[in-house]
C-alpha positions as CSV (number, residue, x, y, z in Angstrom):
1,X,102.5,111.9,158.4
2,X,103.2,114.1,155.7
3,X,101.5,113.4,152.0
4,X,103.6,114.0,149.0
5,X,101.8,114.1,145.4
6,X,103.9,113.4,143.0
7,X,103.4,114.2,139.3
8,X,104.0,112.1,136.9
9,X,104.8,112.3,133.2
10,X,103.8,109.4,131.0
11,X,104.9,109.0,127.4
12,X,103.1,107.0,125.1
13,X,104.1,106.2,121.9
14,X,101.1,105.1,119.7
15,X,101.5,104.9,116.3
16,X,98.4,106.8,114.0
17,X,95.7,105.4,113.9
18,X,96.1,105.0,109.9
19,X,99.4,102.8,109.8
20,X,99.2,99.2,109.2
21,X,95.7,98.9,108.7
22,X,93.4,98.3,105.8
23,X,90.7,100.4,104.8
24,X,88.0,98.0,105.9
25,X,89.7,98.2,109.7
26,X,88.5,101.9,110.5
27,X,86.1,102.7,112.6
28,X,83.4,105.2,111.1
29,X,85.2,108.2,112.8
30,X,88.8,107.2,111.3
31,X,87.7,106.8,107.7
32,X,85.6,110.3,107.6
33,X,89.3,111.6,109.3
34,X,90.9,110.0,106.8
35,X,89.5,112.9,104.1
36,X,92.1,115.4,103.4
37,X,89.2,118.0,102.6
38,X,90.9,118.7,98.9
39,X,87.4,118.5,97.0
40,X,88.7,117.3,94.3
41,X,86.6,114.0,94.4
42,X,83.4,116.6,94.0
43,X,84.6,117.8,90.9
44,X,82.3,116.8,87.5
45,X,84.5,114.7,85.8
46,X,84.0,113.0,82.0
47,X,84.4,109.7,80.8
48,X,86.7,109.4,77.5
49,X,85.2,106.4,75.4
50,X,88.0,105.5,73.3
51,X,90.4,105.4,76.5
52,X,87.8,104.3,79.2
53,X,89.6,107.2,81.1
54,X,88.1,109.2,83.5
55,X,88.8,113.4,82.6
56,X,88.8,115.6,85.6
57,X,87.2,119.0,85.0
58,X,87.3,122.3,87.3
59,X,83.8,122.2,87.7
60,X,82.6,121.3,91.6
61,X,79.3,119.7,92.8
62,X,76.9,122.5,93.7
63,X,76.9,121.7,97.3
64,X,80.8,122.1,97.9
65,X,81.8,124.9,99.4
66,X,84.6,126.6,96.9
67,X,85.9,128.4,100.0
68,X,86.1,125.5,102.5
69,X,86.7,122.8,99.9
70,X,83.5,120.9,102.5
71,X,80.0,120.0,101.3
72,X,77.1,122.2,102.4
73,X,74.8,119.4,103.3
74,X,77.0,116.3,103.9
75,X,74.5,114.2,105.4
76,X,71.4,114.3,102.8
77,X,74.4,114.5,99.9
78,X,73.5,111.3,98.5
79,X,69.8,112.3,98.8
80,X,70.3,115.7,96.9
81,X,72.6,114.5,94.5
82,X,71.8,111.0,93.5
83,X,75.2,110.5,91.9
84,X,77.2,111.8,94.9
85,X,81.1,109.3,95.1
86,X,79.9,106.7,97.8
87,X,83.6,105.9,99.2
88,X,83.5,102.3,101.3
89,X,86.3,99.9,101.7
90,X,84.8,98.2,99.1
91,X,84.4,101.1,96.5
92,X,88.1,102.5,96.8
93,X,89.7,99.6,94.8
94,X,87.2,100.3,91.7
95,X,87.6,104.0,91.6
96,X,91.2,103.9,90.5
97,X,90.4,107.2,89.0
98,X,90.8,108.8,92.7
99,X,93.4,111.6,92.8
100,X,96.9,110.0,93.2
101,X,97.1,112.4,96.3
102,X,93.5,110.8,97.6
103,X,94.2,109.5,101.4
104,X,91.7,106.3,100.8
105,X,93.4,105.3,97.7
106,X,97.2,105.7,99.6
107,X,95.8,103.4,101.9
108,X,94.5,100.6,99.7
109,X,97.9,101.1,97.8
110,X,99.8,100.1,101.3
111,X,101.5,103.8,100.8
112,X,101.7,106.6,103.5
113,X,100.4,109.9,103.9
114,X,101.7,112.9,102.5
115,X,103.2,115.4,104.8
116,X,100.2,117.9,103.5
117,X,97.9,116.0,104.9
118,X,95.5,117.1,107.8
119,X,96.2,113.9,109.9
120,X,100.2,114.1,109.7
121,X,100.7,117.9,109.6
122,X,98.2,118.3,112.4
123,X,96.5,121.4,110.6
124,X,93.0,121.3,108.8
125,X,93.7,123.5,106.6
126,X,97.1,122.0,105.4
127,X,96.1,120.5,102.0
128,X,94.8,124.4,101.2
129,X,98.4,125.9,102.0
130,X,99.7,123.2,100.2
131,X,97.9,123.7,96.9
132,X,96.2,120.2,97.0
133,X,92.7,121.5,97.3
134,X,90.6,122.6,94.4
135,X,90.2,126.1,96.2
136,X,90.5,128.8,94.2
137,X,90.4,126.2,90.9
138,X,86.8,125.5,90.7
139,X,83.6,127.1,89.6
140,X,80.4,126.0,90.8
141,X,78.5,123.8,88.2
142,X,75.9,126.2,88.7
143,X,77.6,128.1,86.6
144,X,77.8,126.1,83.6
145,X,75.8,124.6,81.0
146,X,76.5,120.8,81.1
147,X,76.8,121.0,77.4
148,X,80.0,122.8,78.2
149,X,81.5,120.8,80.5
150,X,84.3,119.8,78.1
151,X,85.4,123.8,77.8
152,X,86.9,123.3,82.1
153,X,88.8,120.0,81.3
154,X,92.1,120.0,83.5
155,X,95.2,119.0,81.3
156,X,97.2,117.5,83.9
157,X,96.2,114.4,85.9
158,X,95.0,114.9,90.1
C-alpha cells in the first residue's frame, strides 16, 4: 500500500481582534497592541482655566524616546514619573482630551482604526510615515524650564 500526504490549505477568516469589542474585553496583550506608538499622550500638556480645556504642548515626558516615539522605562513609568497617563477601560471615557487619532478613544467611541495604524497597516512604524507621531515635533522637557511651558503650545488640536 502506497501513502499519499496530502497538503492542505486552510483559510480562516477571523475578524481583528479589535472589532466589536469594548475596551474592557481585551486581554492585557490586546490593549498594550492597541497603542499606535504616536507619543503624543507623553507630551506635557496645560490646563486652560477659563475653558477647562486641556492645551497640548510639544514638550515630551523625559523618558520617551523622541526617536522611537516609546518610553525608556515602561514598566517603573508610573514609579518614576508619579503623574504618568494611567489608560484602563475605565480611565479612557474621562480623558476626553485623548488625541482624536488615539486607538483607545476610537474604540470607546464604537469607531474604527485608521488605516495608519500599526494593527491595520501591519507596519510598526506606520503612524511615523504617516505623520501621526510626535517624532521629529517634540523636545525633551529636559530641555525646558516649566515656567516656559506655555512658549511650545501646539495651535492645532491632536
Amino acid at each position: 500500500m502506497r501513502q499519499v500526504r496530502l497538503k492542505v490549505l486552510v483559510t480562516i477568516s477571523m475578524e481583528p481582534f479589535w472589532i466589536n469589542k469594548t475596551l474592557d474585553q481585551f486581554s492585557s496583550w490586546q490593549w498594550e497592541m492597541l497603542c499606535d506608538g504616536c507619543g503624543r499622550c507623553c507630551l506635557q500638556k496645560l490646563h486652560d482655566p477659563k475653558t477647562g480645556k486641556i492645551i497640548y504642548t510639544s514638550v515630551a515626558c523625559y523618558l520617551l524616546d523622541l526617536e522611537t516615539c516609546c518610553c525608556t522605562d515602561y514598566a517603573c513609568r508610573h514609579v518614576l514619573v508619579p503623574d504618568c497617563l494611567k489608560l484602563n477601560p475605565k480611565s479612557v471615557p474621562k480623558m476626553r482630551w485623548l488625541p482624536s487619532t488615539c486607538a483607545y478613544r476610537l474604540i470607546y467611541e464604537g469607531k474604527q482604526l485608521p488605516p495608519w495604524h500599526p494593527l491595520v497597516s501591519g507596519s510598526a512604524s506606520s503612524a511615523h510615515e504617516a505623520g501621526i507621531s510626535i517624532r521629529h515635533k517634540a523636545i525633551s522637557e529636559t530641555c525646558v524650564h516649566p515656567d516656559d511651558l506655555t512658549y511650545y503650545i501646539i495651535e492645532h488640536q491632536l
